[in-house]
C-alpha positions, 0 to 999 in steps of 0.5 A: 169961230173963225177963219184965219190965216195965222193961228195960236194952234198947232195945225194937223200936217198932211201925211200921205192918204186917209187910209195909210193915215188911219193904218197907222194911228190904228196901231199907235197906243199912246196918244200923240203929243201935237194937239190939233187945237189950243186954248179950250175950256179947261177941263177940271183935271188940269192942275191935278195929277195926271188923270190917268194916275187917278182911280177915276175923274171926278165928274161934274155939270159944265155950262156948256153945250146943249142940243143942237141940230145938224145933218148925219152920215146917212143924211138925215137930221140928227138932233141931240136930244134926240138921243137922251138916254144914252151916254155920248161922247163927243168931239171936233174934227175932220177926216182928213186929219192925219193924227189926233182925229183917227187916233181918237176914234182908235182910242175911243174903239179901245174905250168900247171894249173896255165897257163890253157888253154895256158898250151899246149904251155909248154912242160917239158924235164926230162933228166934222169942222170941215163941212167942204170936204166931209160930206155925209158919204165922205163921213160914213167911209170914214167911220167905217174904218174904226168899229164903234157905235159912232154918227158923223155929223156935217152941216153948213158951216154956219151950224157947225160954227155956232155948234162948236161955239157952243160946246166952248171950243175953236178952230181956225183955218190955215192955208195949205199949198198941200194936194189935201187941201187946207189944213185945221186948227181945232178943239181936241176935247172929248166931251163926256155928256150924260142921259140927260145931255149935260156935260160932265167931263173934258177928257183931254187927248192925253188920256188913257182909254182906261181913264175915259172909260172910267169916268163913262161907267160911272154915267152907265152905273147911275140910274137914270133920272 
């Protein structure tokens, strides 16, 4: 992790407010083409057909990620681990994004009800990189637009740099002479993560709400160990 004032990233564009930002991603149903971050970990799909053409993605174990610890949007501490036992799924972000992150709360809402009623099984991690300006309340706002069973989570930037690090990802940061500030670079992966807090899928943010919930049912159907 970095901060930089060039980046190999396409940066999120401010457009306007939040809540005309997550009015409108709420009522897109294609995932935009502009990713929000670059060069991740390559998910196991990325040579094959296009994942949402498949019955369903082919899990498997990934060296990556692992427990971590860091603050929640009611401002207790939030433990991985302390979650085993449930399928997460997880990915990096901000609030003031204005594309990929409200898209993909839109689209994981959509993964929800496709799951219904084994949904309450899921819980989705949103890990802020912008610890600055995503504070607990800013998250719990933020979230309280999207209907899922979701923790926002923040820190000191330090945690969170060593947190993303982790789970292979990146962001960079680029200067803005916009009023919403400074505009972030960052891993759009959704990452698929078991009972046992083990990777098993990247989901890219082309993927259809019906693949990702695809690849969760098969966690929801296997018994736990």
């Amino acid at each position: 992790m970095r901060s930089s004032n060039r980046s190999t990233r396409q940066p999120c564009a401010p457009r306007g407010a939040m809540p005309l930002a997550l009015s409108a991603a709420l009522l897109l149903a294609t995932p935009f083409l502009q990713a929000c971050g670059g060069q991740d970990p390559e998910p196991e799909h990325a040579h094959e057909a296009k994942a949402y053409q498949q019955d369903a993605p082919s899990l498997r174990e990934y060296e990556l990620g692992g427990d971590f610890s860091l603050i929640d949007h009611h401002s207790q501490q939030f433990n991985l681990s302390d979650h085993d036992g449930k399928i997460r799924l997880l990915f990096f972000g901000y609030t003031s994004c204005p594309d990929i992150c409200p898209t993909t709360l839109s689209k994981i809402t959509r993964v929800y009800k496709e799951l219904e009623p084994a949904g309450d099984e899921v819980l989705t991690l949103f890990v802020s990189v912008d610890p600055t300006r995503d504070t607990p309340d800013k998250l719990d706002e933020y979230l309280g637009y999207f209907s899922l069973n979701a923790i926002g989570l923040t820190g000191h930037k330090d945690e969170i740099d060593r947190t993303i690090e982790q789970y292979g990802g990146d962001y960079y940061i680029e200067e803005s002479e916009s009023a919403a500030g400074p505009l972030y670079a960052h891993t759009t992966y959704l990452y698929l993560i078991d009972r046992e807090g083990t990777i098993r899928f990247l989901f890219t943010h082309e993927d259809t709400p019906e693949w990702i919930a695809a690849g969760v049912a098969q966690l929801l159907e296997a018994e736990p160990s």
